[in-house]
Structures are given as C-alpha cells and as structure tokens.
C-alpha positions as CSV (number, residue, x, y, z in Angstrom):
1,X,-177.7,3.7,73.6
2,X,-180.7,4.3,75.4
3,X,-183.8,2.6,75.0
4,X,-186.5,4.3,76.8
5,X,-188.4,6.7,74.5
6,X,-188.8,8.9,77.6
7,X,-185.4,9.7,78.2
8,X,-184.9,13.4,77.2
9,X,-181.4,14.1,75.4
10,X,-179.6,16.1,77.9
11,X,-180.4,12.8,79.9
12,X,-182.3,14.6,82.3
13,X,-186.3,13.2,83.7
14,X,-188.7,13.4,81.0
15,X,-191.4,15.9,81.7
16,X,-194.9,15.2,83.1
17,X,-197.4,15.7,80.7
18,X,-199.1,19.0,80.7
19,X,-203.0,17.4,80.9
20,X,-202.6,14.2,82.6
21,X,-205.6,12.1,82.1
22,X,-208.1,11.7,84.7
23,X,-209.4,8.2,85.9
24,X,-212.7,7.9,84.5
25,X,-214.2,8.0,88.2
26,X,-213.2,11.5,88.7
27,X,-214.0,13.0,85.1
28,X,-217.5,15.6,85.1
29,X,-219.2,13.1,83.3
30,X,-219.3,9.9,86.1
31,X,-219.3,12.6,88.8
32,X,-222.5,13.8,87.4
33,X,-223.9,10.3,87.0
34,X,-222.9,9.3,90.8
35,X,-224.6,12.5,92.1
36,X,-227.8,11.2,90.6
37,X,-227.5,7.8,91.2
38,X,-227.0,9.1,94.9
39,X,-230.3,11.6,94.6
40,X,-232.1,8.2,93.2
41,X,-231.1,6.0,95.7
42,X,-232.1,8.8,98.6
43,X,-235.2,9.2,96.9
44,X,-236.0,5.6,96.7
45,X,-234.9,5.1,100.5
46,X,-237.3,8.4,101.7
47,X,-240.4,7.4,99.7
48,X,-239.9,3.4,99.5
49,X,-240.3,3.1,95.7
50,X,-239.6,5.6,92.8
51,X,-242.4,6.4,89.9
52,X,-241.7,8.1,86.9
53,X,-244.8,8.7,85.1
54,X,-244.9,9.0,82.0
55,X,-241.3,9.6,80.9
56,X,-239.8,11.0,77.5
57,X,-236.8,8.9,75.2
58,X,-234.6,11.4,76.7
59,X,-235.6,10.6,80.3
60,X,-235.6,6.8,79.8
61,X,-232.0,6.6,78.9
62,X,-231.4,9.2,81.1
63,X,-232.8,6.7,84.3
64,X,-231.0,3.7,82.6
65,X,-227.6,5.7,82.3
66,X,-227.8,6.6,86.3
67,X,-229.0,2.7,87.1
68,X,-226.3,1.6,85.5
C-alpha cells in the first residue's frame, strides 16, 4: 500500500499542476510595488528629498504601501 497521496494509480509521476503558484515576489501585484518603490527611491536620489503636497486617502496609502 502506498502512502503518498500523489502517487497516481497506474503508479506513474503525478502531474504538475496546471497553474503553479507564483512566489509572491514575482506576482503583478509586488512587481508593481517594486517599480515604484524604485521610481521613489530615484526620485528621492535626483532631487535630494521627496514632497507630496497635499495628498488624497488614496495617495497616502498608496506612498505607505510602496515604503513599505
């Protein structure tokens, strides 16, 4: 008797799922974030300091999703 759940039953190699999940890292989501925590931190190098006057809800949790 085999234990393995993965074993198929003509004992050959289970498949590989169809969607394999992506690390986190790689998914749209953190790509988007690390392209503007990138275009932050180049800003901040070029200009010394960054300003954002007067900012919207959306824009401050926008600023602290990149910083973070």
């Amino acid at each position: 008797m085999i234990d393995d759940d993965s074993a198929v039953a003509d004992g050959s190699e289970p498949a590989a799922p169809a969607n394999p999940v992506a690390p986190y890292s790689e998914r749209p989501v953190a790509r988007a974030q690390r392209e503007k925590a990138h275009a932050l931190i180049e800003r901040l190098v070029a200009e010394g300091r960054v300003r954002i006057t007067d900012p919207d809800d959306d824009e401050v949790t926008e600023g602290w999703r990149v910083v973070n």
